[in-house]
N, C-alpha and C positions, 0 to 999 in steps of 0.2 A: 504401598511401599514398593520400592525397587526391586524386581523379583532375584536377582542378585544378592541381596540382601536378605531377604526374607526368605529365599532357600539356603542361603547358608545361616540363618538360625533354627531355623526347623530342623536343618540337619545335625546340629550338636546332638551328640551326644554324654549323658549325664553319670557321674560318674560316684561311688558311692558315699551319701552324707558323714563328713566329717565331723564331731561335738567338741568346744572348749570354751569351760564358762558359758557365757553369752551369746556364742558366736559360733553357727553353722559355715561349712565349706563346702562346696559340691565343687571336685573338679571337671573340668570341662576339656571335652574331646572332638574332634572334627574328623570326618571320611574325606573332607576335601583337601588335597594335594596342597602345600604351602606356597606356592604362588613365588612372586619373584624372590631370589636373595638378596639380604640385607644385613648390615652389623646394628645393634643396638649403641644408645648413646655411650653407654659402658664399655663397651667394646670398641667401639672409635676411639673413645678417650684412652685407651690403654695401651691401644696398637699406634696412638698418635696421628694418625689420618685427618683428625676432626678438632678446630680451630674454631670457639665458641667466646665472643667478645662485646664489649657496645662497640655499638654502632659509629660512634667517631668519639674522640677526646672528651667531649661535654656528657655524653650518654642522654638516652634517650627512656624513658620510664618503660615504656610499651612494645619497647623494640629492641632485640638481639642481633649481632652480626653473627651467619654460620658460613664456617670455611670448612668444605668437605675434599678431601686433596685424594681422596681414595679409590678405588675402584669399584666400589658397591656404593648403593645406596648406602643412607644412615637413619634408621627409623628413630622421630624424637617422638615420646610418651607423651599423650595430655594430659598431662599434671606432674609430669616429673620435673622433677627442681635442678635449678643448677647452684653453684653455691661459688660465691667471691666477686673481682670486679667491684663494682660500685655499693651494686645490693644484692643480694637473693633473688633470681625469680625462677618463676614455673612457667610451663608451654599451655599457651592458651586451645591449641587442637595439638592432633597427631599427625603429624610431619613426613614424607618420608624425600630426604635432602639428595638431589641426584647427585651420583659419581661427580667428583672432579669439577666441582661449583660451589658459588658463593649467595646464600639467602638472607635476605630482614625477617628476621618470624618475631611473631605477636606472641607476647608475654604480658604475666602478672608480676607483679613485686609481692615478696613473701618476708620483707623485711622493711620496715616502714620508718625504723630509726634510724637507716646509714643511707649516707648518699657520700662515698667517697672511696678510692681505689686500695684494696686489699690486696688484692691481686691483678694482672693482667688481663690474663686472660679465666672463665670459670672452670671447675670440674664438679663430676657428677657427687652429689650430696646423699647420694645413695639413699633420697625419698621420690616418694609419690606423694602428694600433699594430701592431707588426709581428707577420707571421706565425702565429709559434712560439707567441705570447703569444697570441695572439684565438684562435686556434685551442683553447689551454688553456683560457680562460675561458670562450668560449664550451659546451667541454664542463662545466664546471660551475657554468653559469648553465642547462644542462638538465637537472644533475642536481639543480639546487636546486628547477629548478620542477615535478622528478619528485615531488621530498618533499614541497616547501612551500608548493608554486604560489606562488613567488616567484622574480623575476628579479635574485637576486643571484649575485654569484662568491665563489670562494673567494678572498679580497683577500689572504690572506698568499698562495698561490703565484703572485698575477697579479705581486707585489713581485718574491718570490724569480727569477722568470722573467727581469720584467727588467734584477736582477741580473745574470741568467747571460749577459742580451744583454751590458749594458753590459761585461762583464768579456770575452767574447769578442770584443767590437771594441776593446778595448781602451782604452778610454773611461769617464775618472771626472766623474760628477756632483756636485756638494755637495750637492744635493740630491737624488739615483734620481732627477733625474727622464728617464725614458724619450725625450724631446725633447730634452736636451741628446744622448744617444749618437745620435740619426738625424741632429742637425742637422752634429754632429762625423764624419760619415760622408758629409756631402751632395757629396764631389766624385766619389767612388764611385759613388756611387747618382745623379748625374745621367749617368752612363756609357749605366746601363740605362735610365732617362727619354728619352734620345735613341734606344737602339736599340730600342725599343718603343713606336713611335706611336699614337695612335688614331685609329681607323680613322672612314671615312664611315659611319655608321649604325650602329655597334660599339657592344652595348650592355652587354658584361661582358667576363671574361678567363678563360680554365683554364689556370693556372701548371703549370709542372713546374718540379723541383730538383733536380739531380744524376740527372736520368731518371727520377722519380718525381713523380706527379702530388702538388703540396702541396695545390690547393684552388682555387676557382672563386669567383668572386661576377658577378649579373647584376640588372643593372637594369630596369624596365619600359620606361624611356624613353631614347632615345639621348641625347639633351641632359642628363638628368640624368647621365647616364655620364659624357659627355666630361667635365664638371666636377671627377669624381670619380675618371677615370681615375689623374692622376699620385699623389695619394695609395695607392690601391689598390694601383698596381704598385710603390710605395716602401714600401709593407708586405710584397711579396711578396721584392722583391731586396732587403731588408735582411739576409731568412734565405738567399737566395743569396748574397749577400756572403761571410757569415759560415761558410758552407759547403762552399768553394771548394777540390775537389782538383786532383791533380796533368791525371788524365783522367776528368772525369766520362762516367758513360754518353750515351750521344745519346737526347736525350726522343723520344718517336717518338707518332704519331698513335691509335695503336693502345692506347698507355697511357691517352690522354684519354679515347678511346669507351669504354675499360673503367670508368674511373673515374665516366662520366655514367650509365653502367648502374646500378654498384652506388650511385647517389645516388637513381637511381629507383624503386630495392627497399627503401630503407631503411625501417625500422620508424617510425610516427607517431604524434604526439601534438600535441592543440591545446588552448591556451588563448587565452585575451581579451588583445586589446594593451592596451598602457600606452595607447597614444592609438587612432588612426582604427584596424578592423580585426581579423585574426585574428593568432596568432603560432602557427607551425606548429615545431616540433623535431623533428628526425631521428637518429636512432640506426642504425646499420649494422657491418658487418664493416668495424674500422678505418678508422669515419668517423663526423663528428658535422656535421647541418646546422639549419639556419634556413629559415624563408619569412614574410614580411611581404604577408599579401593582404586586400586592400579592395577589396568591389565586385567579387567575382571577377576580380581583378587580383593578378597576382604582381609586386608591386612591387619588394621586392628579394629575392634565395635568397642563400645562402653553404653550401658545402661547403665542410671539410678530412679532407685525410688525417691519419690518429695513427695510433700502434701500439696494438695490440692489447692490449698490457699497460696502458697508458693508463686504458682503458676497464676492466679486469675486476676486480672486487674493489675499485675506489675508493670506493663509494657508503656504502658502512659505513661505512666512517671520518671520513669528508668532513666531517661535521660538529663534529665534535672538533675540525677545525684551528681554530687561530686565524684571526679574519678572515670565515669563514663565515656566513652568514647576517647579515652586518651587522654583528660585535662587535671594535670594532679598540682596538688598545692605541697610545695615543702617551706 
């Protein structure tokens, strides 16, 4: 692994186990300096700098027009959603959109029943897609860029997924879309919003779920965190939620350290970002990550756990499904 990388995970620091229901939080802290500034997609959207549309009149399933008219970069989140336009989607990686420029960044659809204009232009949806799903996709948006060095997903099972969410909360859409079952869920999930604060200088999280570490994300800059915190961890307790036994095991501290270890042995691979930067992908034993760094800045990482069967034997086939590489049927 990129020692870039791999020393700035060795150097987080862990911060103390948080308990609610199901669901451990370890916030997470860094000695290294935040690296360049930037505003969050929430923060563009609100200061108006940041102009996020299709791509031309017809729109395009896979693809987003971003118009960044501001003076700072704009960091977009892998898996944060946009919401309006034609459909719903989410960011297939994490982005960071230079000053005063116009990008196509690669998206999922999170919404599989509309294809027709609500709005002009989107705004932020105020999620992180949950879990189970980013987690999936994000495994094969590396196994796409293993083949095609391209930053797409497999959009039929990013659908089918959150079919399986919606039907497991219980919750119908007229449209799949993904934002109607989190928003039908929000008195649950502001449960965990409250028992999960963010902390002073707190710049990520390492969830666990039923004692099992599900996955990490970390930011370079506290600010940008805090902004980003509630969405993040409403991606993480939606799959706690929905998870919930009679006695889950107790997450223990010992499951996190092991989880940060095998995130910094994982196998690597880099290509060129969509925007500012590198785009680093991580393969491991029952794990797949990200890393977003500019300027020898690790601006954002993300780890998840998967099973093992997840990973083995998917890559052959991958491209046969529907949805893959860009080809979607309406």
């Amino acid at each position: 692994m990129e020692k870039l990388v791999t020393d700035y995970l060795t150097s987080l620091e862990l911060g103390d186990l948080q308990v609610f229901e199901n669901m451990g939080v370890i916030p997470l802290f860094s000695p290294v300096k935040g690296g360049p500034a930037y505003l969050t997609l929430k923060e563009a959207l609100e200061e108006g700098v940041l102009r996020v549309g299709e791509v031309d009149e017809g729109g395009s399933v896979p693809e987003l027009k971003v118009e960044n008219r501001g003076e700072k970069p704009v960091l977009l989140l892998d898996g944060e959603e946009l919401a309006g336009a034609k459909q719903n989607r989410v960011l297939n990686t994490s982005i960071l959109v230079p000053a005063k420029s116009q990008l196509v960044i690669p998206v999922s659809c999170t919404e599989a029943g509309r294809w027709h204009y609500e709005t002009r232009y989107f705004e932020d949806s105020d999620n992180v897609l949950v879990h189970s799903v980013r987690s999936r996709k994000a495994q094969t948006v590396t196994e796409s860029l293993e083949r095609y060095a391209e930053f797409h997903s497999d959009q039929a099972q990013v659908w089918d997924e959150i079919d399986r969410v919606a039907e497991k909360a219980g919750v119908h859409s007229p449209t799949g879309a993904i934002r109607d079952v989190i928003q039908a869920r929000g008195k649950e999930l502001e449960e965990y919003l409250e028992a999960f604060p963010c902390r002073k200088g707190q710049r990520g999280l390492l969830v666990l779920i039923n004692g099992r570490a599900a996955g990490m994300d970390v930011l370079s800059r506290a600010t940008a965190y805090k902004v980003l915190h509630p969405k993040l961890l409403k991606s993480y307790a939606m799959e706690a939620f929905l998870t919930q036994g009679r006695k889950p095991p107790k997450p223990t501290m010992e499951k996190a350290r092991e989880f940060l270890s095998r995130a910094a042995n994982c196998e690597e691979r880099k290509y060129r970002s969509v925007g500012l930067g590198w785009d680093y992908r991580f393969l491991g034993k029952r794990m797949v990550g990200s890393a977003l760094v500019y300027r020898k800045a690790v601006v954002h990482t993300a780890f998840f756990e998967m099973a093992q069967a997840e990973r083995t034997g998917r890559i052959a086939g991958l491209s046969s499904r529907r949805g893959f590489r860009g080809e979607y049927v309406f």
